[in-house]
C-alpha positions in Angstrom: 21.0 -75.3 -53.8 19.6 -74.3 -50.5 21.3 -70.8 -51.1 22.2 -69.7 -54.2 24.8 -66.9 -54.1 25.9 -66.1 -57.5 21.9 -65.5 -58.1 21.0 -63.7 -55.5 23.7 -61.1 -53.9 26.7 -62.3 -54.9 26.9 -62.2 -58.2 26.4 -58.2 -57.9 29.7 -58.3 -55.8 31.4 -60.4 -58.0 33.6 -57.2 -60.0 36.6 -57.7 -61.3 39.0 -60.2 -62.4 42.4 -61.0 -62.7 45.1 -63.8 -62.0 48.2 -63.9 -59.8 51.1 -66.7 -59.6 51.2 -69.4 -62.9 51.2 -72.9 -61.8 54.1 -75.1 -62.7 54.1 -78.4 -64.8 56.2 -80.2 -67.0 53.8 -79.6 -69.7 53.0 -75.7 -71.3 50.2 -75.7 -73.4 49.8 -72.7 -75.6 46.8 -71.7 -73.4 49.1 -71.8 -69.9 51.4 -69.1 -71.8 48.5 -66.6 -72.4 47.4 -67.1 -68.8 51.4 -66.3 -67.7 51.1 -63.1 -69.7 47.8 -62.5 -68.2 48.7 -62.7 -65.0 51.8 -60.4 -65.0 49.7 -57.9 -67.0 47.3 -57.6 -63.9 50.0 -57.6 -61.0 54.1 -58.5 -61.3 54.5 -60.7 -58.9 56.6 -58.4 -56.9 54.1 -56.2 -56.6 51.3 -58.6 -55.4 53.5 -60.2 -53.0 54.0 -57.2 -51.1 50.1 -57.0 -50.6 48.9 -58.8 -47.1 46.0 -56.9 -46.8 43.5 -55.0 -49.6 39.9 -53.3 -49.4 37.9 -52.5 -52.7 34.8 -50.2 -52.8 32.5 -50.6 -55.4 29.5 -49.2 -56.9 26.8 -50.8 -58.4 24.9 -49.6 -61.3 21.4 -51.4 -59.8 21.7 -49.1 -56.6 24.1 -51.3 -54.7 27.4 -50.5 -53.1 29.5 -53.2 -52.0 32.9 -53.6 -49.9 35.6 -55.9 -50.6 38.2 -57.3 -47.9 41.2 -59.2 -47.9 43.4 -60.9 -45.4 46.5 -63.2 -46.5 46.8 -65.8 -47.2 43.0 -66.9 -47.6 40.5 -64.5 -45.8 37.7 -62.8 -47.7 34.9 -61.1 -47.0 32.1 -59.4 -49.7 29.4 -57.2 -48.1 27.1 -56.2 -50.1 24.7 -53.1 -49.2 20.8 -52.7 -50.5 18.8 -51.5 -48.1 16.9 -54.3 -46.3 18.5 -57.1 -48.4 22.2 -56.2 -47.7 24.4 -59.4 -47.2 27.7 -60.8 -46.1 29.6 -63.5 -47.3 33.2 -64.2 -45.8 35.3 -66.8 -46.3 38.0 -67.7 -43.5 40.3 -70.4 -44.6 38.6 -73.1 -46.0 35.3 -72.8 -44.4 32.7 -70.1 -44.6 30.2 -67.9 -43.2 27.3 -65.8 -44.4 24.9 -63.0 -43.1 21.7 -63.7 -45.6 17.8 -62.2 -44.2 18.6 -61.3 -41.2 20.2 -64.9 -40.4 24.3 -66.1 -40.1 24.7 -69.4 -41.6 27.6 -72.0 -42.2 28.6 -72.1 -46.2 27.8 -75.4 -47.5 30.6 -77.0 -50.2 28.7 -76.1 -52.6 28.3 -72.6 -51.5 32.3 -71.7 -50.6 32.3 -73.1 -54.3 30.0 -70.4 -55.6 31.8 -68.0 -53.7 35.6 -69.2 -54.6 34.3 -69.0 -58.6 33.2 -65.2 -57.4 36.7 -64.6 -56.4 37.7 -65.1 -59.6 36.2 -61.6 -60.2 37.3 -59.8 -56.7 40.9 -60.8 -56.0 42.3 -59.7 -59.2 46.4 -60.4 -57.3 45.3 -64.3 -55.9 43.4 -66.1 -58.5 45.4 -68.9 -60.1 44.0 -69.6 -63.6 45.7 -72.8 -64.0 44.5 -73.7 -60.6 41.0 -72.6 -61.0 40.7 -73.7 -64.7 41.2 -77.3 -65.9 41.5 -78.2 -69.4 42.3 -74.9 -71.2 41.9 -74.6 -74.6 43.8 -71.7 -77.2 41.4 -71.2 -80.1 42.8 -70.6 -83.4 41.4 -67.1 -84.1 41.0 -64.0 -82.2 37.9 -62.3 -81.5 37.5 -57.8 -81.4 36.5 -57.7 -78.1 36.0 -54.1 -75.6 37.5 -52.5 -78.5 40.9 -54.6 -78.4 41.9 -57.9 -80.7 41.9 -60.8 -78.1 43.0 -64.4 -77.7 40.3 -66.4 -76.9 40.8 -69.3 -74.3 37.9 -72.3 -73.6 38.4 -74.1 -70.3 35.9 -75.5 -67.6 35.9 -74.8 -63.4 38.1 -77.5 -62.1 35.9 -78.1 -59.2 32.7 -77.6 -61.4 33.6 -79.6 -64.6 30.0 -79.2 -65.3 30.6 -75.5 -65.9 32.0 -74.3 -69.2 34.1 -71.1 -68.8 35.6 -68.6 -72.0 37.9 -66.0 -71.6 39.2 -63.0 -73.9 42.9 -61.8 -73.3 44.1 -59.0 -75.4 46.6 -59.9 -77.9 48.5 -56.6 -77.5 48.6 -55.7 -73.6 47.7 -59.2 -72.4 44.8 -57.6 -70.0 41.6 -59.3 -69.3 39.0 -57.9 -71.4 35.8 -60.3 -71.1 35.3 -63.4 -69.1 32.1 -65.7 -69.3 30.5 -68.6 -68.3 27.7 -71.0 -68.8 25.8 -71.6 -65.2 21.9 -73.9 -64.7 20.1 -70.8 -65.5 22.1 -69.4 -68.4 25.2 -67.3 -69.5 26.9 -64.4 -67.2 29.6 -62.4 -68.7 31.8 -59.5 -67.1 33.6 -57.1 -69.4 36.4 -55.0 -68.3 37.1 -51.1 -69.5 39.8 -48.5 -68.1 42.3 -50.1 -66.8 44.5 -48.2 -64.1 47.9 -48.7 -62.2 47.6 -49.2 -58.4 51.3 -49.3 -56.9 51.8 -51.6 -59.7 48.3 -53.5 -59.6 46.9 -52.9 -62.8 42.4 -53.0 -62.0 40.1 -52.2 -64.5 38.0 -49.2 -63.2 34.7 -49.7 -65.3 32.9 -52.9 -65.7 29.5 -54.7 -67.1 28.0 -57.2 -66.0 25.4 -59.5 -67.4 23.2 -61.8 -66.1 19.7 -64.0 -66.9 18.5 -61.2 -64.4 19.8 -58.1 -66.3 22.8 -55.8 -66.8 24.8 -53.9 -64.4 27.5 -51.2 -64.5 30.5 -51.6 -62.1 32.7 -48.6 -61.2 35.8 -49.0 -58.9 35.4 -46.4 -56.1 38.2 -47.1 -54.6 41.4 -49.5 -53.8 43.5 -49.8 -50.6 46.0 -52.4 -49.9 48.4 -53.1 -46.8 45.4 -51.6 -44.4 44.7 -52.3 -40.9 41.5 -54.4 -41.1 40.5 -56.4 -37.5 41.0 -60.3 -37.7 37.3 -59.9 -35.9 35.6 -58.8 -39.9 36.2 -62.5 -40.9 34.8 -64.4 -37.7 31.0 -65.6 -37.2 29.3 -63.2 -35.1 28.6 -65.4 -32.5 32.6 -66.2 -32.1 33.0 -62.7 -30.6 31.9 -60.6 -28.6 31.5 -57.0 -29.0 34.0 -54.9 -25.8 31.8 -54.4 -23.3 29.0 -56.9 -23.4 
């Protein structure tokens, strides 16, 4: 791929996940009922639909700071800062922008792709699992995992069926507690500590990250929601102008 997020900047932003709003289907499989619990563990649905607009500030372990933003129903924006290789990627409906060496460029498919598997991790109150996962799989036994028993679930990316995905879901409090997948270059794995209530959005405040490249602690800074942010943070640069020129 001409630009490969998740490698390069991305994949730093990438902090924390969560699910929000269970599909519907005539079938349940014993997989779809953990991801129900999961997802009202992480934010009751009353709760989450009150949100229209959220900011996350994170720090990075490997020096980096990075800023989430949220817009409903489908704007997103990740900047990520480090010095001289700091980087945006936004996503404004279904198409998608991103500020990369000193350059704005259009998000190919493949790249809002990268970026919507990302999300997974940053919008912990509007991922879907059944939408995002396909094929979801219960596995017999449970697995000790961040210091809680947890159902284990196997599923693959429904728009990458190429991509093998496994996620641990605690068997007593239902919360997210390690999520991993298998990408070209190897595995990357996030585990989630410290979980904390935010007006009824529950985040985990401490995470890890691991990548081919190395290991990363992830500390949530801080979490806003219903904020004023200016429709302007999600345009291309060069679809605005700044007041006065």
């Amino acid at each position: 791929m001409k630009h490969r997020i998740s490698r390069i900047v991305l994949a730093a932003a990438a902090a924390t996940a969560g699910v929000f709003l269970s599909a519907c289907g005539l079938f349940r499989s014993p997989a779809d009922n953990v991801f129900d619990s999961a997802e009202e563990a992480i934010a009751a649905r009353e709760a989450a639909s009150k949100i229209k607009t959220a900011q996350f500030e994170y720090e990075l372990g490997d020096g980096k700071t990075s800023t989430i933003r949220f817009q409903a129903p489908d704007n997103v924006r990740i900047d990520v800062l480090d010095g001289e290789h700091s980087a945006v990627f936004c996503l404004n409906g279904k198409s998608g922008w991103m500020y990369l060496r000193g350059e704005v460029l259009d998000m190919t498919k493949e790249d809002i792709r990268e970026m919507h598997g990302a999300l997974l991790q940053t919008i912990p109150f509007r991922a879907d699992f059944q939408e995002i996962f396909t094929d979801a799989k219960l596995q017999e036994e449970t697995e000790d995992v961040c210091g809680e028993e947890c159902k284990v679930i196997g599923a693959v990316f429904r728009l990458a069926p190429e991509v093998k995905a496994k996620l641990w879901i605690g068997k007593d409090t239902d919360l997210l507690r390690q999520f991993e997948f298998v990408g070209e270059d190897g595995v990357y794995t996030m585990q989630y500590f410290d979980y904390c209530d935010f007006d009824g959005i529950t985040l985990p405040s401490e995470m890890f990250r691991f990548t081919p490249e190395g290991a990363a602690k992830i500390s949530l800074v801080s979490f806003e929601t219903n904020t004023e942010i200016p429709e302007a943070v999600f345009l291309k640069p060069e679809q605005y102008s700044v007041e006065g020129d």
